[in-house]
N, C-alpha and C positions, 0 to 999 in steps of 0.2 A: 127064744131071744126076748129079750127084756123093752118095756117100750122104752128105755131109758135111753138105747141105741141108737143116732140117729138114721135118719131113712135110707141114707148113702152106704153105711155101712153094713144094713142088712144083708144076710148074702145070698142068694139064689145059688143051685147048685151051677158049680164050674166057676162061679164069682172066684176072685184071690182076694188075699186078706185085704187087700186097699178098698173092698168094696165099688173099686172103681175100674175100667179098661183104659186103655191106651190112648184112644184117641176122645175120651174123658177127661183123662189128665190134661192131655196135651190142649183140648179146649180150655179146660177151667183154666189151665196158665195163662193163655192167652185173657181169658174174659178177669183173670185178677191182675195183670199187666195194664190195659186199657181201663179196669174200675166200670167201665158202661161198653156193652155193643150192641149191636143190632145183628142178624142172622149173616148181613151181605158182612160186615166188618171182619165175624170171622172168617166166613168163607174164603173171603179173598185173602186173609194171612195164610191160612191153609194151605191155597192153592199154589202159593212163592216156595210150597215145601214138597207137598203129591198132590195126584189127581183125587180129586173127592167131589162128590157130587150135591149143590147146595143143600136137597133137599135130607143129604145126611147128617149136617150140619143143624137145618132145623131139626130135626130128631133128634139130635142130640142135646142140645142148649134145652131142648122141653124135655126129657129126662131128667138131666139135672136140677132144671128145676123143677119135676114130680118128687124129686129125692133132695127136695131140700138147700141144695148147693147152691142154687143162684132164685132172684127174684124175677118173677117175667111182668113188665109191665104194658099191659094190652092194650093202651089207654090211645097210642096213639097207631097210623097204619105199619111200622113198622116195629114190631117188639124188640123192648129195651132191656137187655137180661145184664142184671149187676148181681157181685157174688154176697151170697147170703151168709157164707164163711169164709174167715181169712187162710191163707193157706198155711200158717201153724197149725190151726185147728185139725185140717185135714190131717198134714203129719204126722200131728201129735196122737189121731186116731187110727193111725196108721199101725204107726210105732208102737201104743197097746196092745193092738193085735197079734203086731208080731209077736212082741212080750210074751203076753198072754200062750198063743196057740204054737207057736216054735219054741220059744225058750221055754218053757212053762214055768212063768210069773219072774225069771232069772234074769235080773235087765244087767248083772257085772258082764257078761260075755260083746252085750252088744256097746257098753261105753268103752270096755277097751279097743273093741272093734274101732269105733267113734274114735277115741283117742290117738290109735294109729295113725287113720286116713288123715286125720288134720296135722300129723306131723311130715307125711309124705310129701 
């Protein structure tokens, strides 16, 4: 894999093409919705939806940002994590992949796809 790749998108085996899991996504929305949080801000969105446990929540936000997605700043007692990318960006990295490894390099299937659903 090329270093051009960014770190999110590398994939370990079992990763899916999003380079990212479920309750990744589901954080990074929250952390690009609010623009700045702190560990307790998500947790407690979290918690209004399932049972999760704070300290999955810090593991997660520091993942993210070991993989580039968001900044952590350490500066004060509570760390302030803002997204290091906008979430086109992720998409857009997304949607290459798929490109790329499902269609192979064939984006006509997934615009008409596209074109559909916005007419439904």
């Amino acid at each position: 894999m090329s270093d051009a790749t960014p770190k999110w998108q590398r994939k370990s085996r079992g990763r899916d093409l999003s380079g990212l899991g479920w309750l990744e996504a589901e954080i990074l929305r929250i952390v690009w919705d609010k623009r700045q949080v702190t560990v307790r801000d998500v947790y407690e969105e979290l918690r209004l939806r399932r049972r999760i446990a704070y300290t999955t929540v810090m593991s997660v936000l520091r993942n993210l940002a070991a993989k580039g997605l968001l900044e952590q700043d350490k500066s004060a007692a509570a760390y302030i994590y803002t997204p290091s990318v906008t979430d086109e960006e992720v998409a857009c990295g997304i949607l290459d992949a798929l490109v790329d490894k499902i269609m192979g390099g064939r984006v006509e299937p997934l615009i008409l796809y596209l074109q559909r659903s916005i007419v439904k």
